[in-house]
N, C-alpha and C positions, 0 to 999 in steps of 0.2 A: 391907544387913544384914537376918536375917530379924529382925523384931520378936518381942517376947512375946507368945504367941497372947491374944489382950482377948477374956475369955469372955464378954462382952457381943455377940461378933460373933458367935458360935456362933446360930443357928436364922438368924440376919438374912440376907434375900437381896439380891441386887444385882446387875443386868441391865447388862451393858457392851455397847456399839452400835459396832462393828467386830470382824471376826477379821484385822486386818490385824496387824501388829510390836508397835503403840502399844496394840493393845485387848487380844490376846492376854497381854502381859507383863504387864499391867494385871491381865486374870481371871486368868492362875497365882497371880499377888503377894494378893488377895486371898482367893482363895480359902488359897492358905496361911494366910491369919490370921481362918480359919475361915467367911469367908461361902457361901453358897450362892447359885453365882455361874450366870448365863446369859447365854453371849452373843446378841447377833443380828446375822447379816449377811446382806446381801441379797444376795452370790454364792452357789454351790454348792459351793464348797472355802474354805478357810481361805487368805490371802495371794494375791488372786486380782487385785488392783490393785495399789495403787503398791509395795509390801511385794516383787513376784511376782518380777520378773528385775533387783533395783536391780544397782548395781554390787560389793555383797558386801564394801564397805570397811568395816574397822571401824578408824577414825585417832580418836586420841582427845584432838588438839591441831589443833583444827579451829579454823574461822575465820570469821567473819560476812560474808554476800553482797555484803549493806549497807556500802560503803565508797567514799574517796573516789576509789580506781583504777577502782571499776567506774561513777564516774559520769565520769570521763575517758577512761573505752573507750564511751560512749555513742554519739559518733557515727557510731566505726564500727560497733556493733550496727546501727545503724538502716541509715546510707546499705550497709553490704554483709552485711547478715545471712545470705545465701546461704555467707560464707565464716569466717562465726562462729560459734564455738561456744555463745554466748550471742543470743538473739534475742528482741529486748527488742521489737518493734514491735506487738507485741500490747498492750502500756500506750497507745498510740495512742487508741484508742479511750473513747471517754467513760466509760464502766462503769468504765474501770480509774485513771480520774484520782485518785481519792483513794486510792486504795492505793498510785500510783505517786506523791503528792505525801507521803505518810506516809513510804513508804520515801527519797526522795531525804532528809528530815530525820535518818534517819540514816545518811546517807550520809559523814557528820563524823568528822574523826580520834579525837574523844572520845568518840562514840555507837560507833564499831567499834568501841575497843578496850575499850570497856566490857561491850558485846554481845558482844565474843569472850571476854571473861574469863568472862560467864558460862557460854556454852556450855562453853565447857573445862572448869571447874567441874563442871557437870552430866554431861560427859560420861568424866571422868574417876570421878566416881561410878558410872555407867552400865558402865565398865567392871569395876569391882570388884566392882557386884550381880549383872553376868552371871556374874562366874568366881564368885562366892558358890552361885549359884542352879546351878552346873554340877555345882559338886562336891555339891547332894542331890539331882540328877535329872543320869541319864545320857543325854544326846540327843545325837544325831548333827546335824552339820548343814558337813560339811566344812569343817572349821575349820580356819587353819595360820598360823603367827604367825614367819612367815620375813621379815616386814617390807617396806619399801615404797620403790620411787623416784619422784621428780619428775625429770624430763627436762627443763632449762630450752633455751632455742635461742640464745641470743646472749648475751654477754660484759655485756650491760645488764641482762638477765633475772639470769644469776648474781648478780651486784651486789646487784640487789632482792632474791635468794632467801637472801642473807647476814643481809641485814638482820634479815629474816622470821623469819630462824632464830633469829637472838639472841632474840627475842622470843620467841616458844615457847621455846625451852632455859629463859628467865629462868621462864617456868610449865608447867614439868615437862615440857616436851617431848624427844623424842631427836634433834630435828632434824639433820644433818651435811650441810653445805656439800662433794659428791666433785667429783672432777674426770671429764669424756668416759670414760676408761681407766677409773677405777675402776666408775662405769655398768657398765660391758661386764664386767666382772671380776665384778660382783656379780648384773649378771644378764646372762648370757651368750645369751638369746633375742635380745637387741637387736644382737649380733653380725650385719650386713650392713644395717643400716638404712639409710634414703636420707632419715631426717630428719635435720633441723640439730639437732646436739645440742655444746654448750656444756660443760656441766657436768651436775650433778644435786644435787637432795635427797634422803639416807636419812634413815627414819624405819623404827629396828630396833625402836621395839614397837608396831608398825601391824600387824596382822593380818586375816585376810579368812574370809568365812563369808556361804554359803547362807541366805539372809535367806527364803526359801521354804521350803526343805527346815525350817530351824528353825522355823516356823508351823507348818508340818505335823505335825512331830513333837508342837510346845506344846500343839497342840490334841488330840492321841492323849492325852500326858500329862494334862491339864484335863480331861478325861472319864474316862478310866480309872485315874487314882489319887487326881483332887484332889476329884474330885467333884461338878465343873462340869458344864454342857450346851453345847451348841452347836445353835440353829435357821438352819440356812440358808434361802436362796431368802426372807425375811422383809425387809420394809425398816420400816425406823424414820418415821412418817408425825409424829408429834404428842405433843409431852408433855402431860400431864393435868394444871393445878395447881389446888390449891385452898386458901387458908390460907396461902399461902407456903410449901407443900410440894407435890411433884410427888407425886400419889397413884397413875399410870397414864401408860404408852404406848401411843398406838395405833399399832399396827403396818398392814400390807397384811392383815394376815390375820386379829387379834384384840387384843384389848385384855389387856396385862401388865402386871402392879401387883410392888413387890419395895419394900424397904425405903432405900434407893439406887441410884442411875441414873447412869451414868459415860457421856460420849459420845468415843468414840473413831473420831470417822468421817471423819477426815480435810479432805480439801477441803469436805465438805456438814457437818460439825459445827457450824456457824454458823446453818443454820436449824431447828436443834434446841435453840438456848440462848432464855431469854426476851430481849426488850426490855431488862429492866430490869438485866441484866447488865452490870456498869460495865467488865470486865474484859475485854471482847469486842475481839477482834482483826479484823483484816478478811483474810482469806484469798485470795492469786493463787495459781492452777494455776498451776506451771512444768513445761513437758511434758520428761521424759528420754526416750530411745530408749537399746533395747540390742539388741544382735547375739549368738547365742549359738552357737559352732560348735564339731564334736568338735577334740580337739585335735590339733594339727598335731606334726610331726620334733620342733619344740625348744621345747614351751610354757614360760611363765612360771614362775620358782617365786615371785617377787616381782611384785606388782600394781606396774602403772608407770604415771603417769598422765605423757601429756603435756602437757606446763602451757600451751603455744603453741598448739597443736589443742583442748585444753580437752576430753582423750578419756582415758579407763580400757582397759589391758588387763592382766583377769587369767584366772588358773586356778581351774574351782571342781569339783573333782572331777577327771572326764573331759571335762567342756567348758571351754571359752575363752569367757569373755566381755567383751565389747567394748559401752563405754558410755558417753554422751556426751550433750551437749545440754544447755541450759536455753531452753528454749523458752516464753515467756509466753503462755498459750492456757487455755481451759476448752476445749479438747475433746480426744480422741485418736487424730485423722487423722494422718497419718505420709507425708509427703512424700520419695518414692521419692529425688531427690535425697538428702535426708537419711542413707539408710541408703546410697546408693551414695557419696558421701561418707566416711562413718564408715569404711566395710567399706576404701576406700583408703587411708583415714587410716593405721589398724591394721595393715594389710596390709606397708605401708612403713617402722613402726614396728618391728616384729615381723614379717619375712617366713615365718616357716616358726612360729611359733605357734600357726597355727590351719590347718583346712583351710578355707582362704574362700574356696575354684574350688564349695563346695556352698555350698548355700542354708541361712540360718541361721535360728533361731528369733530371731523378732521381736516385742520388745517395746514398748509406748507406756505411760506413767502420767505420773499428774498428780500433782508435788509439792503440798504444799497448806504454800506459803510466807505468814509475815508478813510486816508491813516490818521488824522488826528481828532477825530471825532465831529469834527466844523464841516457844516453843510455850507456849498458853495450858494452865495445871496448876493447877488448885483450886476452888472452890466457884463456881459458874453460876449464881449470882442470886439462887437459893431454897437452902431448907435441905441439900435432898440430892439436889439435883443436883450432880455435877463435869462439868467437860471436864478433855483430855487430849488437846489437840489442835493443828495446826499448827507440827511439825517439820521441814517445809523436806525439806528432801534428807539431815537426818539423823535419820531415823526409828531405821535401824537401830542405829546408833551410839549414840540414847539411850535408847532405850525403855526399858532397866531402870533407869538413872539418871531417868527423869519417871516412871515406878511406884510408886518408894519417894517422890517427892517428893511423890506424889498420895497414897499412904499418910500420908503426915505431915498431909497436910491434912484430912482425912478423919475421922483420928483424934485429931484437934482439940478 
């Protein structure tokens, strides 16, 4: 909801550090409530990391990582990660032990379902402020709200996807338990598949959107009507405190002073908070890959994720995208297995979806997960600094529900 413009914001500036999903939605939202806002990002375009090719879900009855199934699939992440969708063996290593000993704590049936009720919360928010913010700013960003399947593979998966659904239905979800036939009836691209398909889950207000192209467009609108900037090519090096207030950022290039500092930078927004911030989360990459190819004879009109391959394909425009992986890494190498993998996954799923005999646009980013799935939203230590940071893999899905929630805190 847009707030009452606080003529006290009016002259006040305030420098947001990402132009990714989280920083962008973040400079529209204030800038609406009159600041003079600037972003800085150290690419040359707007959406150019993890924001750039996600997989375009917007589901608004999501679910927390952190749970006791995903520490029951541990072993097989580790001993056959070549043949998982999730590839946990990167917590291996020492650096990641305390992130990986925070998140197994909430790994607990009463820590997920707490962690999911917030997300849902939040993201059921997030969807209201999107269609809010649609209907005073018209932006393209191929949107289509034909809704969603899971494709479960076995008569045990359905079972558990019954359960699942009672759950979400009981907090506002559209969940519906189809049978194989109705699948194929409601999206008719999975007509010829060669996976084991069971049953499925619809989800009729799940809708899909251009998580790039909408950066793109945010940041056109942010400078040419809201009255914001945008520095590219700039990185955020050092905040300035002094007194208990940040007076100054040093950047690569020059030193910015504004009247608040918002950090939306994803996986590296953790070396930009002080010390003495109690509210500090500790941040894992999990790396996604996506495939993106023109579309084939019979693309998708419904995004289908298959829940046993733990892969996405939908339609986002004129191309097919195909996305998959959680992969625990800080870096963005991309192991060719991985994408020939994906591309058969897809391919068998959806034969005639995409054209995937051509070479596809290939993407790498780095989720910037917590352990309990809650991005850090409100006041970083000192008076005026915020973060807005660490959304996991739903950046897209929240970002206008953690804007307004940063707004509230802000205007505290």
């Amino acid at each position: 909801m847009l707030n009452h413009l606080n003529s006290n914001n009016h002259h006040k500036e305030a420098i947001v550090i990402g132009a990714g999903i989280v920083g962008l939605t973040t400079a529209c939202r204030l800038a609406e409530e009159g600041y003079s806002v600037t972003v800085l990002e150290k690419k040359s375009a707007p959406a150019e990391g993890t924001s750039k090719a996600n997989a375009g879900q917007l589901i608004y009855n999501i679910s927390a990582m952190s749970s006791p199934s995903f520490l029951r699939s541990l072993p097989k992440m580790l001993l056959k990660p070549a043949l998982s969708g999730v590839i946990a063996t990167g917590l291996i290593h020492p650096s990641k032990w305390s992130w990986a000993l925070s998140f197994t704590q909430q790994c607990t049936s009463k820590a997920w379902r707490q962690n999911t009720l917030e997300l849902i919360k939040m993201a059921h928010r997030s969807r209201d402020a999107l269609n809010e913010f649609r209907s005073r700013h018209e932006i393209e960003f191929n949107w289509r709200h034909d809704g969603k399947i899971y494709a479960h593979e076995t008569e045990k998966d359905l079972a558990a996807a019954k359960q699942f659904a009672e759950f979400q239905r009981a907090n506002g979800g559209t969940h519906t338990v189809i049978t194989k036939e109705e699948c194929f009836e409601r999206e008719s691209a999975l007509i010829g598949t060669t996976r084991k398909i069971a049953g499925g889950t619809y989800l009729s207000d799940a809708a899909i959107g251009d998580c790039r192209l909408f950066c793109k467009n945010l940041a056109e609108l942010l400078t040419s009507k809201l009255g914001g900037k945008i520095i590219y090519d700039v990185a955020a090096k050092n905040m300035l405190v002094n007194k208990g207030n940040v007076v100054g950022i040093e950047t690569s290039t020059e030193t910015l002073r504004a009247d608040i500092f918002i950090v939306c930078a994803g996986l590296v927004s953790n070396r930009l908070l002080p010390k003495q911030f109690t509210g500090r989360k500790p941040i894992a990459g999990v790396k996604g890959i996506s495939l993106t190819y023109p579309c084939g004879s019979h693309p998708p009109n419904l995004s289908v994720t298959d829940a046993a391959g733990k892969f996405v394909v939908a339609r986002l425009g004129e191309k097919v995208r195909v996305a998959g992986y959680a992969i625990f890494s800080d870096n963005l190498d991309v192991n060719q297995m991985h994408i020939d993998l994906l591309a058969t996954k897809a391919k068998s799923l959806m034969p005639n979806a995409a054209r995937f005999e051509e070479q596809p646009d290939v993407w790498t980013g780095l989720r910037p997960q917590t352990p309990d799935d809650l991005p850090m939203i409100g006041k970083a230590g000192v008076e005026n600094l915020f973060v807005n940071a660490g959304h996991g893999s739903n950046g897209w899905i929240l970002a206008f529900g953690a804007a307004e929630q940063l707004l509230e805190k802000i205007n505290e």
